[in-house]
N, C-alpha and C positions, 0 to 999 in steps of 0.2 A: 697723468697716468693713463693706459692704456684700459678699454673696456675689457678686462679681464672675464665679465662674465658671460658676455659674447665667445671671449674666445675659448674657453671652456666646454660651453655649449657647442658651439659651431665643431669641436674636435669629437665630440659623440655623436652629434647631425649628420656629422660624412665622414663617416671611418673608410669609407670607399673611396677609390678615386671620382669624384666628383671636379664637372667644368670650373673654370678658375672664376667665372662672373656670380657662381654661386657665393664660393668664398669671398670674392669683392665684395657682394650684397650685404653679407652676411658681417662683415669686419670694417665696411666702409672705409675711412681714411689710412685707416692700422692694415689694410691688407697686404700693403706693399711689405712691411717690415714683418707682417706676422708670415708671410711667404716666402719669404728672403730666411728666415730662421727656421721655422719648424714644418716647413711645406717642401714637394719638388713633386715633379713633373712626372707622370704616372709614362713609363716609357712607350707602351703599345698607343696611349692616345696622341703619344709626339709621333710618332710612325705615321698614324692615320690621317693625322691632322695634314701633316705635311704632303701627306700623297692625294687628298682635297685639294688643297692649295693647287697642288702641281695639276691635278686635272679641271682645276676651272671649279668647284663644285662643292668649299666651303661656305657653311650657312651662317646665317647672322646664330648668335648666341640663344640659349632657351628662354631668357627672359632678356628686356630691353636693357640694355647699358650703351652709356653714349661717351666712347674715350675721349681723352684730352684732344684739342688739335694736335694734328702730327703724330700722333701712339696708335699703330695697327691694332686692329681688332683680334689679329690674329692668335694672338699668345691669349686671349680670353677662351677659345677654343679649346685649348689641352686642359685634359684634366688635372687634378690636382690630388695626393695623397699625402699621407703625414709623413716625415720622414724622420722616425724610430732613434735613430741613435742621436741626432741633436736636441730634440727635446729631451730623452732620456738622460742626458747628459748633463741639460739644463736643470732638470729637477733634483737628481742627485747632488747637483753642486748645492743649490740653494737649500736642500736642506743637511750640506755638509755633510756627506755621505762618500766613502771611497765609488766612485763609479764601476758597475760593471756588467753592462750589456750582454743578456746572453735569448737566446732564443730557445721557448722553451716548448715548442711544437703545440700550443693552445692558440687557435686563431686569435688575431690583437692585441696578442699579450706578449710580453717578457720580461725578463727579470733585467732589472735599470741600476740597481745597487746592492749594498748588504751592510749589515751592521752586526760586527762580529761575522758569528758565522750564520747569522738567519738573513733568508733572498728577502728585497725590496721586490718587487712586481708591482707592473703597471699593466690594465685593462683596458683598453676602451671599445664599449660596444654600443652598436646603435637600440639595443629594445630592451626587454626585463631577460626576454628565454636565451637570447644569446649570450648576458650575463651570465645569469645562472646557470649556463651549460660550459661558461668558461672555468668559475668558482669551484665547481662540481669535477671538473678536471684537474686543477691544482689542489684541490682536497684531496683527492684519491691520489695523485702524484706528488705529495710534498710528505716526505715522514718528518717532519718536523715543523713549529709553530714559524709562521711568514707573516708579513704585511705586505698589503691589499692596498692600491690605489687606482682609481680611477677620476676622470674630470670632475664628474659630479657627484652629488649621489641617488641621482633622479631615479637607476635601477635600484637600489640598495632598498631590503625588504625583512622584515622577517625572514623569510625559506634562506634570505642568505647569513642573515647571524646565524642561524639555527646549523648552516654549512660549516661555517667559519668558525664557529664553538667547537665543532670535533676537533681540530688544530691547536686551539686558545690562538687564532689566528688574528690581526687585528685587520681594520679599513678605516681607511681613511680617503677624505674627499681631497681634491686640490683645490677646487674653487674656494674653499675653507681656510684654505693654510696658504696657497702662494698668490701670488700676485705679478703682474706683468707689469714691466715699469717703461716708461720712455723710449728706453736702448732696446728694446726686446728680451732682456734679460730676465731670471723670475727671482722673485726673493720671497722667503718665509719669514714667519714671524718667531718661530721658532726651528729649533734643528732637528731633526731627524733623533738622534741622541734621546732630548725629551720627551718627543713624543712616543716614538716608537721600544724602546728599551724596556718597558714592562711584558712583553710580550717577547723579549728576549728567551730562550729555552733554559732551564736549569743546569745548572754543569752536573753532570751524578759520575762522569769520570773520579775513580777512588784517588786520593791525594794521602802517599804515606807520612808520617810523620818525619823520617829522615829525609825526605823528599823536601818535603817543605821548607825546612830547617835550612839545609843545603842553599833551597834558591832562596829562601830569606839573607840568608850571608852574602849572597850574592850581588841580592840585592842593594843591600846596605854599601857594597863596593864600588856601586853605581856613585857613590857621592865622589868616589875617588878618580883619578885621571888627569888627563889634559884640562887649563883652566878653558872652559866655553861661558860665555857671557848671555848666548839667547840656546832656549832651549837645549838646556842642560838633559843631561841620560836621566838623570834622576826624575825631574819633569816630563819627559815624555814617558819614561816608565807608569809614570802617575795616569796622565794621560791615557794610554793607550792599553793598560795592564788592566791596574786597578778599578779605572771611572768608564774600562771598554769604550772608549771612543774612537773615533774613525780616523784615520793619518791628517783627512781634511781639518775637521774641528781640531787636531792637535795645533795643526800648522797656525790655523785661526788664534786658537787660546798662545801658542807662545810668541804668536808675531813673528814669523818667518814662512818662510816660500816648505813647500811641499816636499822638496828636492833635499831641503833639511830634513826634514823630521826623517827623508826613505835615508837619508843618509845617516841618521843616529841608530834607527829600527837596526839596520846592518851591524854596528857596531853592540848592541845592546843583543842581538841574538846571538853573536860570535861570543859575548865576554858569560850570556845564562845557558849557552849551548843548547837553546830551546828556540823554537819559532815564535813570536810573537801570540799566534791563534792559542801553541799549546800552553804561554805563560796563562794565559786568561783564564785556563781553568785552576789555576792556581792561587787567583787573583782573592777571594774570600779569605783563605788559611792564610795566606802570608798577611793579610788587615788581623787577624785575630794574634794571631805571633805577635805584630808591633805592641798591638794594644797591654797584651800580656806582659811584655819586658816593660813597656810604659808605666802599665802598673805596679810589677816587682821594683822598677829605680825608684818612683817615688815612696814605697811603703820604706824601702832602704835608706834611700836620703831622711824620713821622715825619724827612722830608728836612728841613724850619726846625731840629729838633733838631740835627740830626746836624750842619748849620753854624752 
């Protein structure tokens, strides 16, 4: 395994572009793979770099590093930055989360996934006040309860639960929950799902009773169709309806590719003539309907006994 805690650190040490021999120093043998994945080339210091070079007047590096024989020194020169959407990408996968990259104008931040309808956001800042003036910004801009990720939680303070409370917002660390493996890939120990869903928002959208009714019928219809042997309507209905999870974790939980389950969703919103987001608010009443005919069959089969 990959020193994971290193590189967690090292992503809140230099939110900046920062020289590539720092990140060497700092990641040692994992540099190459950890650069190759979640790094690229800060383009103004490839410019300048390059136009040193050309005038004779590239300097050795800020601290000593001694390359392999034969590997110019010169790529140790260009800065180095995070590069946003592959990591973002990385993290949403692993913790089984639809990805969904959006910039949301708070220096270092953006929104990397969502679960239902509350944004995933990821921070990374170099001090406490840059945190906290990032936190302070997504408070005042999110009318609705999020979670909070950042590498560590080396800023994470009091003044910012006390932030994060006005929302019921949650945070969470990554050096905590993921881990960098071999491949450069990240894996959790958990899914997003678990950890995060309490912190999900309340549905207070009103749900009529004929309303209900209807999509409960509908529901039940789901058993009906074409025979499918994986990831059946009725399953991912469960899935993605009732238990709110992510098309990921669906495809995970029935053993099939992604491209399935977008292909059932299609099908399952054409036969409830609802979107998937808006079944979800439905998703309570139509558990309390089963439960209720569950419990009217058996009171009924119990009374054909008893005559």
């Amino acid at each position: 395994m990959l020193p994971a805690l290193n590189f967690w650190h090292a992503l809140e040490n230099f939110d900046k572009p920062t020289p590539a021999t720092w990140w060497s120093g700092k990641l040692g043998n994992d540099y190459q793979l950890v650069r190759d994945k979640y790094l690229q080339p800060n383009p103004e210091s490839e410019v300048e770099v390059a136009k040193q070079v050309e005038l004779g007047r590239a300097q050795e590096p800020p601290i000593p590093y001694e390359p392999a024989p034969g590997v110019s020194i010169i790529p140790y020169l260009v800065k180095l930055e995070i590069n946003w959407k592959p990591l973002s990408s990385a993290i949403a996968k692993a913790f089984g989360l639809q990805s969904k990259f959006t910039e949301v104008g708070i220096p270092s931040t953006r929104q990397i996934a969502e679960l239902g309808d509350m944004p995933i956001l990821l921070t990374i800042q170099s001090d406490d006040e840059l945190f906290q003036s990032a936190v302070s910004q997504l408070v005042a801009m999110c009318e609705q309860p999020f979670v909070l990720l950042a590498p560590t939680r080396g800023h994470f303070n009091v003044k910012i639960t006390s932030l994060l409370s006005r929302k019921n917002a949650g945070f969470f660390d990554l050096e905590s929950h993921l881990t960098l493996s071999a491949d450069g890939s990240l894996r959790a120990s958990k899914t997003g799902g678990e950890l995060f869903s309490k912190y999900l928002p309340e549905q207070k959208e009103a749900v009529s009773e004929s309303e209900a009714v209807k999509l409960f019928a509908l529901m039940k219809s789901l058993k009906s169709g074409p025979s499918i042997r994986k990831a059946t309507l009725e399953q991912v209905f469960q899935f993605l309806v009732l238990d709110q999870k992510s098309q990921v974790e669906t495809a995970r939980l029935c053993k099939c590719s992604e491209a399935t389950i977008s292909a059932r969703v299609k099908v399952i919103e054409k036969r409830m003539d609802l979107p998937i987001k808006q079944l979800r608010a439905f998703a309570s009443r139509l558990r309390d309907i089963d439960i209720q005919k569950d419990q009217r069959a058996k009171t009924l089969n119990k009374r054909e006994l008893v005559d």
